[in-house]
PDBQT receptor file of N, H, CA, C and O in Angstrom, charges set to zero:
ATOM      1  N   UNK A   1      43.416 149.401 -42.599  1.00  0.00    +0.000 N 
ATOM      2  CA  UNK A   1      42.274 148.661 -43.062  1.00  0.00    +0.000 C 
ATOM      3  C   UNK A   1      41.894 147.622 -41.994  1.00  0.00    +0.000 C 
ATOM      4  O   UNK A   1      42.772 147.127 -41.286  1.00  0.00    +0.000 OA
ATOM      5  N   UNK A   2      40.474 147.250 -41.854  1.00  0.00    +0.000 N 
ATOM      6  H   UNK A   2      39.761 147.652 -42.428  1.00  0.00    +0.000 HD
ATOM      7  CA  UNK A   2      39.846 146.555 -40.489  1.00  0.00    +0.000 C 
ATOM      8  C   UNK A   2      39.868 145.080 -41.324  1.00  0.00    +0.000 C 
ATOM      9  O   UNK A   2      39.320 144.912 -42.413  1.00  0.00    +0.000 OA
ATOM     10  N   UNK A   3      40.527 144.180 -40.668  1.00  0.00    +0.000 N 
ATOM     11  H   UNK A   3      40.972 144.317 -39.783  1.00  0.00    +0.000 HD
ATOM     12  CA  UNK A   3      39.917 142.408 -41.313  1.00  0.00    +0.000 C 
ATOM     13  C   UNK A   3      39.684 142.160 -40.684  1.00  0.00    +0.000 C 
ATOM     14  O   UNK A   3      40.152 142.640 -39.651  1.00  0.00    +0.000 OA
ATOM     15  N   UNK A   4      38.617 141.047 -40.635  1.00  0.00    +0.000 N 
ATOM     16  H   UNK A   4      38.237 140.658 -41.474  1.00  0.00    +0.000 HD
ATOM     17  CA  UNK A   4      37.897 140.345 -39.718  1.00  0.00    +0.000 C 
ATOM     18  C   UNK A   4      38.094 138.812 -39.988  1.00  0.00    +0.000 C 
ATOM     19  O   UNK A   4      37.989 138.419 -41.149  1.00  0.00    +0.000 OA
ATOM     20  N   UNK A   5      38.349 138.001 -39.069  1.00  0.00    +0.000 N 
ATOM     21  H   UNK A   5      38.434 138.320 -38.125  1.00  0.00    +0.000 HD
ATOM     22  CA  UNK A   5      39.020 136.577 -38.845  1.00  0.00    +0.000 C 
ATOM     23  C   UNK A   5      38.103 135.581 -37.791  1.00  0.00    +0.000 C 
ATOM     24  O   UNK A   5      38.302 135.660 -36.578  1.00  0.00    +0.000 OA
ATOM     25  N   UNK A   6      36.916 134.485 -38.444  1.00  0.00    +0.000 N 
ATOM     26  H   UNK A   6      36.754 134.421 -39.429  1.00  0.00    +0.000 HD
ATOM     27  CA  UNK A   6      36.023 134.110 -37.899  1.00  0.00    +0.000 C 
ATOM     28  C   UNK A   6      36.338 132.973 -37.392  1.00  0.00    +0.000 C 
ATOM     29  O   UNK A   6      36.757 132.234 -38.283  1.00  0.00    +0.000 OA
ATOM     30  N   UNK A   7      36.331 132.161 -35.720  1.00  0.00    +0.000 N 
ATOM     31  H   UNK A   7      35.990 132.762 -34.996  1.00  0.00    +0.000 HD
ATOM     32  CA  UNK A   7      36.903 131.584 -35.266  1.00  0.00    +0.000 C 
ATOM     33  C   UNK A   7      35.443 130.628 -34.692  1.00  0.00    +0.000 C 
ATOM     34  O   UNK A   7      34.495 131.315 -34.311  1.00  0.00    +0.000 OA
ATOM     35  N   UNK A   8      35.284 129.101 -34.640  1.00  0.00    +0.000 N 
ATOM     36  H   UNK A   8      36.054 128.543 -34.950  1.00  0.00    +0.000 HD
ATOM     37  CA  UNK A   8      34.355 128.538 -33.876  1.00  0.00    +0.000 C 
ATOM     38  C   UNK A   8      35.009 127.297 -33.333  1.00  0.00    +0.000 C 
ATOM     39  O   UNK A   8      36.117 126.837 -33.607  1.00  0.00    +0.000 OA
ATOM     40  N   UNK A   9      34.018 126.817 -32.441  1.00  0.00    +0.000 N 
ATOM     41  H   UNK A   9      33.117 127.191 -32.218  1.00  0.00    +0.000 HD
ATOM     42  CA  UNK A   9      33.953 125.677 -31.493  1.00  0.00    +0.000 C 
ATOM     43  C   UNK A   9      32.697 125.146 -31.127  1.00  0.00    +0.000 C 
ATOM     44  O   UNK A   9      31.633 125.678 -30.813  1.00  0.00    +0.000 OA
ATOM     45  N   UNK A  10      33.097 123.874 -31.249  1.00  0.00    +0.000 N 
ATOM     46  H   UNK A  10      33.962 123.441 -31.504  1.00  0.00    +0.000 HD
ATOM     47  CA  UNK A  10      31.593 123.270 -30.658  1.00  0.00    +0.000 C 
ATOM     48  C   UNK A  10      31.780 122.847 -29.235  1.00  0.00    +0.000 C 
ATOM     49  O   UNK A  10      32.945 122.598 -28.924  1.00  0.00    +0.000 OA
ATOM     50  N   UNK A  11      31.041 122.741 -28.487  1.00  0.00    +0.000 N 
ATOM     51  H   UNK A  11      30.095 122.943 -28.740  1.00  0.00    +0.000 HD
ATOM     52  CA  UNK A  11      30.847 122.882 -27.194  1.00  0.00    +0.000 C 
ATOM     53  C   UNK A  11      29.938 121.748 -26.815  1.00  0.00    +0.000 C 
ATOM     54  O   UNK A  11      28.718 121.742 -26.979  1.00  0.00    +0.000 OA
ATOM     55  N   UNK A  12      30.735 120.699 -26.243  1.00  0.00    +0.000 N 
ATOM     56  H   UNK A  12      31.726 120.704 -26.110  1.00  0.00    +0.000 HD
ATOM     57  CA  UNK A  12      29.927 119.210 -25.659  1.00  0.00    +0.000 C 
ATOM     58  C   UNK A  12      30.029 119.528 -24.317  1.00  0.00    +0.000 C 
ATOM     59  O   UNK A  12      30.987 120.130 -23.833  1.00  0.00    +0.000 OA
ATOM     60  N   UNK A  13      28.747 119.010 -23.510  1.00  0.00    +0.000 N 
ATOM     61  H   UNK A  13      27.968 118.521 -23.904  1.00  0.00    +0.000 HD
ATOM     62  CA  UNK A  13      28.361 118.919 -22.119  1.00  0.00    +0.000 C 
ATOM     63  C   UNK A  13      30.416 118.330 -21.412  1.00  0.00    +0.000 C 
ATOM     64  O   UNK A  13      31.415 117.792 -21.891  1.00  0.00    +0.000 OA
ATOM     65  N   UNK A  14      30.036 118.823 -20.286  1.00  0.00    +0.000 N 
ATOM     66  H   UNK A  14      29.224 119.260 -19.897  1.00  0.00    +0.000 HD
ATOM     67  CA  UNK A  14      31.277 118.422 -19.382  1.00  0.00    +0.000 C 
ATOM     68  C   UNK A  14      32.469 118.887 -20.131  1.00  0.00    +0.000 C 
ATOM     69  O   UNK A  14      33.513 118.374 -19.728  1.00  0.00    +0.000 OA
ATOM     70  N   UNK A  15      32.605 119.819 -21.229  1.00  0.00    +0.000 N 
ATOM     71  H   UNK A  15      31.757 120.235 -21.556  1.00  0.00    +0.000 HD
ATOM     72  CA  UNK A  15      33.735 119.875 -21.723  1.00  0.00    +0.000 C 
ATOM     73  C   UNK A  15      33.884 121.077 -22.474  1.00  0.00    +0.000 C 
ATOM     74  O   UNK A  15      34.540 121.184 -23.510  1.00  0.00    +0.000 OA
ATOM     75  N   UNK A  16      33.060 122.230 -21.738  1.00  0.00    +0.000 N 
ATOM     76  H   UNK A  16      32.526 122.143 -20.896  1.00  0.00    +0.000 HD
ATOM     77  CA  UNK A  16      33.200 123.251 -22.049  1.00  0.00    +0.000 C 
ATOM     78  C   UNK A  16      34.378 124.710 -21.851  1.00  0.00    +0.000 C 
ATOM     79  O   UNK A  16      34.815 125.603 -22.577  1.00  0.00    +0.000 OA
ATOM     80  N   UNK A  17      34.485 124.393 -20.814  1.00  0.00    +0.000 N 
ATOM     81  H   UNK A  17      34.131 123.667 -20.225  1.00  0.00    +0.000 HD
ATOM     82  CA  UNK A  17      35.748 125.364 -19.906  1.00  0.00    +0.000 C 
ATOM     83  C   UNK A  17      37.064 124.965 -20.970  1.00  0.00    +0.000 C 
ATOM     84  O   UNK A  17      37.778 125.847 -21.448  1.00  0.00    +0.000 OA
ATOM     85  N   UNK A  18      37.297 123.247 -21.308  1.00  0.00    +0.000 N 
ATOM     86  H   UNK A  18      36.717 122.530 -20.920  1.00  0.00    +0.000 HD
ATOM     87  CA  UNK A  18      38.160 123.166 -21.643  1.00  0.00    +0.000 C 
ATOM     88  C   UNK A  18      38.580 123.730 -23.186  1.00  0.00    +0.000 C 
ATOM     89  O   UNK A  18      39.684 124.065 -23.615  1.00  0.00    +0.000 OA
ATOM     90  N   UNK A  19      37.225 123.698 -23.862  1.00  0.00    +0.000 N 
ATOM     91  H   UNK A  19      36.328 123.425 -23.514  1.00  0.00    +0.000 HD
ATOM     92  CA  UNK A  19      36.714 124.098 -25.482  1.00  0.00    +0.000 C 
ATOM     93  C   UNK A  19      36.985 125.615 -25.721  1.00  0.00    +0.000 C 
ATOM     94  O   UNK A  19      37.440 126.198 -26.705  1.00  0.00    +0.000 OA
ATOM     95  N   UNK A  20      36.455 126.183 -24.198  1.00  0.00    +0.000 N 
ATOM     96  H   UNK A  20      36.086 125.710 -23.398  1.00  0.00    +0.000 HD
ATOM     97  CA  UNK A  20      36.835 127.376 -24.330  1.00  0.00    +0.000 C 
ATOM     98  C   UNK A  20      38.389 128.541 -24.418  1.00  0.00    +0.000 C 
ATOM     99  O   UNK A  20      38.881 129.553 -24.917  1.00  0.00    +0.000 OA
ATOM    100  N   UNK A  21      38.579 127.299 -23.414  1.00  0.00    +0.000 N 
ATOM    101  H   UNK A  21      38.179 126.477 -23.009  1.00  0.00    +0.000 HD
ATOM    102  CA  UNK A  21      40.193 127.692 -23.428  1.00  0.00    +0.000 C 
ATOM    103  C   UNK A  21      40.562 127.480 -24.795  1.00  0.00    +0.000 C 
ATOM    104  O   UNK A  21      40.673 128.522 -25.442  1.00  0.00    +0.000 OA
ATOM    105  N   UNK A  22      40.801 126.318 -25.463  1.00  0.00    +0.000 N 
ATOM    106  H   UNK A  22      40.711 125.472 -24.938  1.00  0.00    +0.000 HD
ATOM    107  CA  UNK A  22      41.270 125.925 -26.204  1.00  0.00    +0.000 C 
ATOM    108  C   UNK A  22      41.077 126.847 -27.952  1.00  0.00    +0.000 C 
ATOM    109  O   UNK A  22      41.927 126.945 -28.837  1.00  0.00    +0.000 OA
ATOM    110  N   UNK A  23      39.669 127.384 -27.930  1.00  0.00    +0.000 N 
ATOM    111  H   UNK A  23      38.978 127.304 -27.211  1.00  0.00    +0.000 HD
ATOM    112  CA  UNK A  23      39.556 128.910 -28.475  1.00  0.00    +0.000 C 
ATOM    113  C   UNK A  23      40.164 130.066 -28.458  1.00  0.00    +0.000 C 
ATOM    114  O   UNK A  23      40.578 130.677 -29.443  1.00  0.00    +0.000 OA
ATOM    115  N   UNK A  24      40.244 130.460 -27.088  1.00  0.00    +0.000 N 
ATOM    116  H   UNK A  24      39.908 129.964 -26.288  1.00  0.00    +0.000 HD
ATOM    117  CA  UNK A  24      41.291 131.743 -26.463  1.00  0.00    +0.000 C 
ATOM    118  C   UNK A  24      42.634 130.851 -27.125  1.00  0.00    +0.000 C 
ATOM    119  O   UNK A  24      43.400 131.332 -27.959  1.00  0.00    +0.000 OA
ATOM    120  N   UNK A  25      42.693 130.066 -26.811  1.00  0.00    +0.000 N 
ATOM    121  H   UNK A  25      42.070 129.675 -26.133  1.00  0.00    +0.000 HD
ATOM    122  CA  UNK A  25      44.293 129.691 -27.110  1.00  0.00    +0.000 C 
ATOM    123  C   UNK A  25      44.313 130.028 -28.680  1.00  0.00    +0.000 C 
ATOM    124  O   UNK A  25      44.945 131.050 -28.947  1.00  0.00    +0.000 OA
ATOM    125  N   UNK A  26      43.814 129.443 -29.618  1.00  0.00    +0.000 N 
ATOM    126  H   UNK A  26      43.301 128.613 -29.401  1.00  0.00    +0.000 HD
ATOM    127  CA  UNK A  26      43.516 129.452 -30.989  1.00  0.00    +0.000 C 
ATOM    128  C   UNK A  26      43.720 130.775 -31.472  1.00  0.00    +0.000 C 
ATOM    129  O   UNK A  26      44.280 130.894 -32.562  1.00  0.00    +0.000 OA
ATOM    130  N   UNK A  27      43.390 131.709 -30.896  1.00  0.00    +0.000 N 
ATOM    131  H   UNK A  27      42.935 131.612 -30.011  1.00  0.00    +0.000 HD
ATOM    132  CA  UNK A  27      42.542 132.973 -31.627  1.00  0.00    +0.000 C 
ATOM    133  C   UNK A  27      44.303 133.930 -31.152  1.00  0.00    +0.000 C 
ATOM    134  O   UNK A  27      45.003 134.625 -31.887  1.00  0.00    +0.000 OA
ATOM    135  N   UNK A  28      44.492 133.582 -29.774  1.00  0.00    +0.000 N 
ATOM    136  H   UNK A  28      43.923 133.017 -29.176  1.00  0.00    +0.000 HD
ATOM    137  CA  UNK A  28      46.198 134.655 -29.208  1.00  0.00    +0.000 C 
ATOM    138  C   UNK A  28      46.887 133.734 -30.377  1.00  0.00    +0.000 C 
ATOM    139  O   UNK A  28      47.393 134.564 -31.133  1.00  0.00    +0.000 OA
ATOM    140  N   UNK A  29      47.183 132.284 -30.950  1.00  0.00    +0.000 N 
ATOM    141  H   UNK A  29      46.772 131.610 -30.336  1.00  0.00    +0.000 HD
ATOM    142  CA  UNK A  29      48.219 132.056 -31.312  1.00  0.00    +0.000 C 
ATOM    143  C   UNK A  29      48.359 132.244 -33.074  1.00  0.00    +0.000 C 
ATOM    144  O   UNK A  29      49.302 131.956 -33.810  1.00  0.00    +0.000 OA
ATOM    145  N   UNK A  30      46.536 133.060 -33.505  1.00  0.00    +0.000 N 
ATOM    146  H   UNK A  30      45.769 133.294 -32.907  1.00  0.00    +0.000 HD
ATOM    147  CA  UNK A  30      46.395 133.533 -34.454  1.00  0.00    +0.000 C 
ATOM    148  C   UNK A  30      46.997 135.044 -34.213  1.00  0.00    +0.000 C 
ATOM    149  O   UNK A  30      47.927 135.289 -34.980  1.00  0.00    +0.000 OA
ATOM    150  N   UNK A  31      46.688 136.021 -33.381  1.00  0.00    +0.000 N 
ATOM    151  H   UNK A  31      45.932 135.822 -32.757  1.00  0.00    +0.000 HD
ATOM    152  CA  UNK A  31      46.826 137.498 -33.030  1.00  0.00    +0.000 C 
ATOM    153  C   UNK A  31      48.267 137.060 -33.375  1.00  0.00    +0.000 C 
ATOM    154  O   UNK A  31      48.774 137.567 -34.376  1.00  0.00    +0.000 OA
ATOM    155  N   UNK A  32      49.242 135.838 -32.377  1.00  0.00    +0.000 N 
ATOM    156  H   UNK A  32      48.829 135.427 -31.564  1.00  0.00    +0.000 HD
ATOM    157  CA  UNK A  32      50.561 136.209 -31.983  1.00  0.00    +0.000 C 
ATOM    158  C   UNK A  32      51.439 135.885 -33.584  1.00  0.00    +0.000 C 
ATOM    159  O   UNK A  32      52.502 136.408 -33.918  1.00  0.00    +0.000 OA
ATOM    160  N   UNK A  33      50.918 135.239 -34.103  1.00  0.00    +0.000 N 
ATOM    161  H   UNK A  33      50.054 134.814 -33.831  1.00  0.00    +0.000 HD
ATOM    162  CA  UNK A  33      51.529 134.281 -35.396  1.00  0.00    +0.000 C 
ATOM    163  C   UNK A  33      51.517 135.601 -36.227  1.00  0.00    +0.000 C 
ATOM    164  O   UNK A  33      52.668 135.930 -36.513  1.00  0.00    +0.000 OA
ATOM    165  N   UNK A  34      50.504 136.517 -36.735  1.00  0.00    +0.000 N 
ATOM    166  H   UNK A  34      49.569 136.250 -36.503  1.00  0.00    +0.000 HD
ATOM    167  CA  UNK A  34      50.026 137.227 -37.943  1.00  0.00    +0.000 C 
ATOM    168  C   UNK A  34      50.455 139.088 -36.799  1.00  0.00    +0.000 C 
ATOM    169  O   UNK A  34      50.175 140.225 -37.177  1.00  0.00    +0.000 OA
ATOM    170  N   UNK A  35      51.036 138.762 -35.693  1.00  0.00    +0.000 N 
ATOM    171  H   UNK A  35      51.263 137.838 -35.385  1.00  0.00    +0.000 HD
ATOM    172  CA  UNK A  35      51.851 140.400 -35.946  1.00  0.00    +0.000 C 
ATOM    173  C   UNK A  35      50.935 140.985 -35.800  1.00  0.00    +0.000 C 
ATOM    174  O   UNK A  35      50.886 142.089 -36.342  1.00  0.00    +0.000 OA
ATOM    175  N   UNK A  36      49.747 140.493 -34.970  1.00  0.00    +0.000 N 
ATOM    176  H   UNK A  36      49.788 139.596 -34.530  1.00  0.00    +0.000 HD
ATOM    177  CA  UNK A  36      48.581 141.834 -34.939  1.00  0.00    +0.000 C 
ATOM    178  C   UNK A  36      48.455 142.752 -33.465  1.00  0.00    +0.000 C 
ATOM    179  O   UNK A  36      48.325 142.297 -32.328  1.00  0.00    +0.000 OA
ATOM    180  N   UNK A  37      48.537 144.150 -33.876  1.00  0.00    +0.000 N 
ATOM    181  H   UNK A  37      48.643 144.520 -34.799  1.00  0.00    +0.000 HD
ATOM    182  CA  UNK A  37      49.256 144.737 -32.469  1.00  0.00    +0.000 C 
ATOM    183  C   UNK A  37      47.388 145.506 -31.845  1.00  0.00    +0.000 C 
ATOM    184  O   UNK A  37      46.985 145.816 -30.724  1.00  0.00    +0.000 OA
ATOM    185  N   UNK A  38      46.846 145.539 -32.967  1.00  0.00    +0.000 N 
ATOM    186  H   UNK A  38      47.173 145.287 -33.878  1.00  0.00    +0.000 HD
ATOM    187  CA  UNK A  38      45.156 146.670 -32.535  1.00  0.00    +0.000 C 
ATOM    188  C   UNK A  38      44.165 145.572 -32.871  1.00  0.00    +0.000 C 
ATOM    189  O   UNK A  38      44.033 145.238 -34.048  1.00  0.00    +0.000 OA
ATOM    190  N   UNK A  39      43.331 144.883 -31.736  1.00  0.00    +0.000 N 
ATOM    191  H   UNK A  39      43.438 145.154 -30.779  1.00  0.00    +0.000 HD
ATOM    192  CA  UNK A  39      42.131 144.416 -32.167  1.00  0.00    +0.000 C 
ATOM    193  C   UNK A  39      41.179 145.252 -31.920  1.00  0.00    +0.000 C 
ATOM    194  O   UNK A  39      41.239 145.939 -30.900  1.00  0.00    +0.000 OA
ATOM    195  N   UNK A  40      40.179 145.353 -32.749  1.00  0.00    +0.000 N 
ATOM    196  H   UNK A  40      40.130 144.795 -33.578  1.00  0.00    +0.000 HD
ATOM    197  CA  UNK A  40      39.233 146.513 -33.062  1.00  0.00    +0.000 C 
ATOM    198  C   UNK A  40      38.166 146.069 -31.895  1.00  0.00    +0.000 C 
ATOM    199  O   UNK A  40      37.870 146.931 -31.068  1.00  0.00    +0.000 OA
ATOM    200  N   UNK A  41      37.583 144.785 -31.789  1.00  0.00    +0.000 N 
ATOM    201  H   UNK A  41      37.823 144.085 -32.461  1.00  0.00    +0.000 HD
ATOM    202  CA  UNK A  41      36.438 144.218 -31.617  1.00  0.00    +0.000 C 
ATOM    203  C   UNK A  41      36.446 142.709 -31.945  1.00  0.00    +0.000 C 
ATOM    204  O   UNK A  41      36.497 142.328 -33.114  1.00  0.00    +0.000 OA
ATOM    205  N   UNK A  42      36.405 142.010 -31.093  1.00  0.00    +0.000 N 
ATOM    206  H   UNK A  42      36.363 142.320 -30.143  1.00  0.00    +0.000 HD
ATOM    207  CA  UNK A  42      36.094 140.411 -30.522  1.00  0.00    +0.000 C 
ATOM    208  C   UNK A  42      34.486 140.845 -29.797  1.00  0.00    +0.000 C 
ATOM    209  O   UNK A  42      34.118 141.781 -29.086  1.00  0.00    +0.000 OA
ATOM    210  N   UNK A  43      33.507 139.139 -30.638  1.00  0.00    +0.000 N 
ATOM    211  H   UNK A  43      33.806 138.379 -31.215  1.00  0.00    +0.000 HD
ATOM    212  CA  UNK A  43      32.397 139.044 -30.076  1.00  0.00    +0.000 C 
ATOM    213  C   UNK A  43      31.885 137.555 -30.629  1.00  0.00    +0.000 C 
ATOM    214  O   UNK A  43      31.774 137.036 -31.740  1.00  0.00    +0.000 OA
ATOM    215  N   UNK A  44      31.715 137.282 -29.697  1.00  0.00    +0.000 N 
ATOM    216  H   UNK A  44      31.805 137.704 -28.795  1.00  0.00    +0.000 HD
ATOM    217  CA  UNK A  44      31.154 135.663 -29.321  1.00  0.00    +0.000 C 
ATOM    218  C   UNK A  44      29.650 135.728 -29.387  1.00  0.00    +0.000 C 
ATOM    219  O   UNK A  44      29.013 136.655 -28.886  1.00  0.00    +0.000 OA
ATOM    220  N   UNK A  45      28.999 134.516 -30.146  1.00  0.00    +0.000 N 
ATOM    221  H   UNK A  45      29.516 133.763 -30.552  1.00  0.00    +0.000 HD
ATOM    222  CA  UNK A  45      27.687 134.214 -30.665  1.00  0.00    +0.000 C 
ATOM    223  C   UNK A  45      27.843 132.851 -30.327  1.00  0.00    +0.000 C 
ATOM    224  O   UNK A  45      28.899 132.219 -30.363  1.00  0.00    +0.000 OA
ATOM    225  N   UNK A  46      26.562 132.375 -29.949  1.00  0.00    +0.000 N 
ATOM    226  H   UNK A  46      25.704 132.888 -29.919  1.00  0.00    +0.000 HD
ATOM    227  CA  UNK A  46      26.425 130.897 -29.632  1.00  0.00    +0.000 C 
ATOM    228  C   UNK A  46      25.146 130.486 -30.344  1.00  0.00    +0.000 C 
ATOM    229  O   UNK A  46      24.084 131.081 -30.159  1.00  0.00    +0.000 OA
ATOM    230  N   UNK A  47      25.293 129.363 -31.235  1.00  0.00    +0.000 N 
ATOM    231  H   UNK A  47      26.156 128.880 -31.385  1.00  0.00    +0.000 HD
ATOM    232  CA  UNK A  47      24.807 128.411 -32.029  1.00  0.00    +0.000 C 
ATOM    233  C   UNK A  47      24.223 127.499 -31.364  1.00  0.00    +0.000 C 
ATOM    234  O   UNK A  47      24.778 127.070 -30.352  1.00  0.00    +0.000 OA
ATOM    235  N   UNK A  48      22.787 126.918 -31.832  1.00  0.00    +0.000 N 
ATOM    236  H   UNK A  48      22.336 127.267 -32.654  1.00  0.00    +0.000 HD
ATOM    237  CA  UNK A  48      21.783 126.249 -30.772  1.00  0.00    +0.000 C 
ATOM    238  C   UNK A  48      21.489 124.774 -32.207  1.00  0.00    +0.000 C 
ATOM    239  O   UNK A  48      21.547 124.729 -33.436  1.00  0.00    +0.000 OA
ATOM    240  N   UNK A  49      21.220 123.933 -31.236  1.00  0.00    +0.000 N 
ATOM    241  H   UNK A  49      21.173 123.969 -30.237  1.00  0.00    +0.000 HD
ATOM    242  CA  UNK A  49      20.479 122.728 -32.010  1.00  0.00    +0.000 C 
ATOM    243  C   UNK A  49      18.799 123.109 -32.160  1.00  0.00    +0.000 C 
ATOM    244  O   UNK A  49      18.264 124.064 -31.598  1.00  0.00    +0.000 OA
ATOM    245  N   UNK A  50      18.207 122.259 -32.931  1.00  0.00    +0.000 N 
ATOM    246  H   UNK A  50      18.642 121.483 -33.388  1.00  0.00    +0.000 HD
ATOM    247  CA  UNK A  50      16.976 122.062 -32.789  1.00  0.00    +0.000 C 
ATOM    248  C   UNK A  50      16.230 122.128 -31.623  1.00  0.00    +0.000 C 
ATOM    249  O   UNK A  50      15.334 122.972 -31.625  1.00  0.00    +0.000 OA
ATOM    250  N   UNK A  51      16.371 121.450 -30.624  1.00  0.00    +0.000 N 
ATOM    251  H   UNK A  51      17.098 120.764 -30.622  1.00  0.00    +0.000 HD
ATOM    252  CA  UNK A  51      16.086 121.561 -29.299  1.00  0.00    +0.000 C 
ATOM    253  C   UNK A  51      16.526 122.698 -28.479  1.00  0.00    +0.000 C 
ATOM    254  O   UNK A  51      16.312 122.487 -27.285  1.00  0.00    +0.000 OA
ATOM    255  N   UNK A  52      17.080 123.853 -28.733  1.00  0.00    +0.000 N 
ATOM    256  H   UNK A  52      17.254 124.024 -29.703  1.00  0.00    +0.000 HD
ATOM    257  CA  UNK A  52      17.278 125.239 -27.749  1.00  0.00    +0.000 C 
ATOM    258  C   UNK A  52      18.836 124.850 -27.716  1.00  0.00    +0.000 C 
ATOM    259  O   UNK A  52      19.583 125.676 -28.241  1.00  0.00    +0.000 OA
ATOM    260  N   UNK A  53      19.390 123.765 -27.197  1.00  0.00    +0.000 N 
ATOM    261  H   UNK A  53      18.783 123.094 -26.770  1.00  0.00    +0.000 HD
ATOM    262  CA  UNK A  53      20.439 123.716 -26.932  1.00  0.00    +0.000 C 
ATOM    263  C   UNK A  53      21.792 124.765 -27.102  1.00  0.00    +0.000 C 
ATOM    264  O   UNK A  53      21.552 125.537 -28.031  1.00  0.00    +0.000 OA
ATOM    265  N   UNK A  54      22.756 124.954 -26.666  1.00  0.00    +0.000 N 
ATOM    266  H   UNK A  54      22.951 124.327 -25.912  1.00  0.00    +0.000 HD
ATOM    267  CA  UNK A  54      23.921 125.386 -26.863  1.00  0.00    +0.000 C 
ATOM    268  C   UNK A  54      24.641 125.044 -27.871  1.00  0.00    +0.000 C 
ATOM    269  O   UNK A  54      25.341 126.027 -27.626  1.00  0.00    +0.000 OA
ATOM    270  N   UNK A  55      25.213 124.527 -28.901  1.00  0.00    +0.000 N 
ATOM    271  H   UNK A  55      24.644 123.728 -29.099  1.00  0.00    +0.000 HD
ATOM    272  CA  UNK A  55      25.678 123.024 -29.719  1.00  0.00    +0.000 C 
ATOM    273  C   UNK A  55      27.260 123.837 -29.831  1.00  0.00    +0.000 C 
ATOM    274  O   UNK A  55      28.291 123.168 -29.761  1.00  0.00    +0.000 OA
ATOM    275  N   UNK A  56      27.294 125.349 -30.011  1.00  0.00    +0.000 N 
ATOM    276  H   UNK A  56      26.456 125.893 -30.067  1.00  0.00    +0.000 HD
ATOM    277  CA  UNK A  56      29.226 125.596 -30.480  1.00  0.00    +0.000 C 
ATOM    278  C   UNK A  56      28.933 127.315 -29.979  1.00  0.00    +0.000 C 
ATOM    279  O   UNK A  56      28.094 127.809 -29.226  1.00  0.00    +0.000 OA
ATOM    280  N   UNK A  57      30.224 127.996 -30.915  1.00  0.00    +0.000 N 
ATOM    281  H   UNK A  57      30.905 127.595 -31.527  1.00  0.00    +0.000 HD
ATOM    282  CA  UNK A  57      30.727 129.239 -30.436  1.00  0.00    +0.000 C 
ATOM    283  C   UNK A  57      31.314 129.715 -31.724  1.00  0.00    +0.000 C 
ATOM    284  O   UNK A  57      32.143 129.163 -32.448  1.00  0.00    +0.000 OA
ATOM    285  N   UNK A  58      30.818 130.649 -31.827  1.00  0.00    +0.000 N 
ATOM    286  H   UNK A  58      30.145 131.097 -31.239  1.00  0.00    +0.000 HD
ATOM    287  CA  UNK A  58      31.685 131.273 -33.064  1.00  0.00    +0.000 C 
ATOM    288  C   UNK A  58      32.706 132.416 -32.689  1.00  0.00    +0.000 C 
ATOM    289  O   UNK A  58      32.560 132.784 -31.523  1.00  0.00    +0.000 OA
ATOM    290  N   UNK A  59      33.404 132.875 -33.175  1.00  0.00    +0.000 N 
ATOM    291  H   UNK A  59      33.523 132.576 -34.122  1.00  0.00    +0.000 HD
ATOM    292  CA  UNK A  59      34.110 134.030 -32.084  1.00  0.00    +0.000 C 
ATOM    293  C   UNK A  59      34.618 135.020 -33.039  1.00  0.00    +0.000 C 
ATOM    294  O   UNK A  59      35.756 134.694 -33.375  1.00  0.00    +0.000 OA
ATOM    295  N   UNK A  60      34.243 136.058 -33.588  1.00  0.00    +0.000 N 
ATOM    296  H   UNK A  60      33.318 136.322 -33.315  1.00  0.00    +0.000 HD
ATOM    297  CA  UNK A  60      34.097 136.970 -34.551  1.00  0.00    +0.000 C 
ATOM    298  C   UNK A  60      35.809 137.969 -33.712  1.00  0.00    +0.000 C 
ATOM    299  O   UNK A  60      35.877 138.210 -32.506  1.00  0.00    +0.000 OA
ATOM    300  N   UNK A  61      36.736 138.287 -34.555  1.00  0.00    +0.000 N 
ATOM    301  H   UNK A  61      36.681 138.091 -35.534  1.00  0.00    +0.000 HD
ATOM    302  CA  UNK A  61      38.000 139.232 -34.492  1.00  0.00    +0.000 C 
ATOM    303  C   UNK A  61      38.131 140.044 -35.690  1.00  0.00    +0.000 C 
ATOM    304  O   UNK A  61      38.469 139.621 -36.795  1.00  0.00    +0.000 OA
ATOM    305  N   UNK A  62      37.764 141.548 -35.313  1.00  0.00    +0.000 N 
ATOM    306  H   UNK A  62      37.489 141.892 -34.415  1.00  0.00    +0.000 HD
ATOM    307  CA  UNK A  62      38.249 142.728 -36.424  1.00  0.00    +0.000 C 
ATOM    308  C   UNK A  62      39.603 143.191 -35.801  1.00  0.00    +0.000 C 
ATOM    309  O   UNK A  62      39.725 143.688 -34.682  1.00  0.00    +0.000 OA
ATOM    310  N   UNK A  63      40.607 142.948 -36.704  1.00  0.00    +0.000 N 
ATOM    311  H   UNK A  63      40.507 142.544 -37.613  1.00  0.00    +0.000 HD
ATOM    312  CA  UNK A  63      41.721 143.831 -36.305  1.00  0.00    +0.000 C 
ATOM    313  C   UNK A  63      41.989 144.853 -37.529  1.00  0.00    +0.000 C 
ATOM    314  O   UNK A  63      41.220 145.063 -38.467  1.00  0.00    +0.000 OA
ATOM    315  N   UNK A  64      43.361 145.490 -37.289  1.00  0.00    +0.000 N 
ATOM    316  H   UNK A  64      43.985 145.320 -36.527  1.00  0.00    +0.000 HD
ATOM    317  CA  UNK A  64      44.099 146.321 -38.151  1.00  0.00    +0.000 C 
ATOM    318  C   UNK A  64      45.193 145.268 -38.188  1.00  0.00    +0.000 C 
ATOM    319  O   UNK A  64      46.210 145.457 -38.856  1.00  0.00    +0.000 OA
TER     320      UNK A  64
């Protein structure tokens, strides 16, 4: 059976690389914690302010 496990971040100027990591980190120490050996599909969407902006990250994981 496929579950899907929805992961975000918001993303401030000058402090993105680090936000990002800190996601990847989040999401392996979810995979590594919960024993998950097949991810189906990971896909990243980015969330905008009023103004166009960038404002976060959502980060979508289907595994088995």
């Amino acid at each position: 059976m496929v579950k899907v496990k929805t992961f975000s971040s918001q993303l401030r100027i000058f402090h993105v690389k680090e936000e990002l990591e800190t996601l990847d980190k989040t999401v392996n120490e979810f995979l590594k914690k919960n024993k998950i050996k097949k991810v189906v599909s990971v896909s990243d969407s980015a969330t905008a302010n009023i103004d166009g902006g960038t404002m976060g990250l959502i980060r979508v994981v289907a595994y088995e």
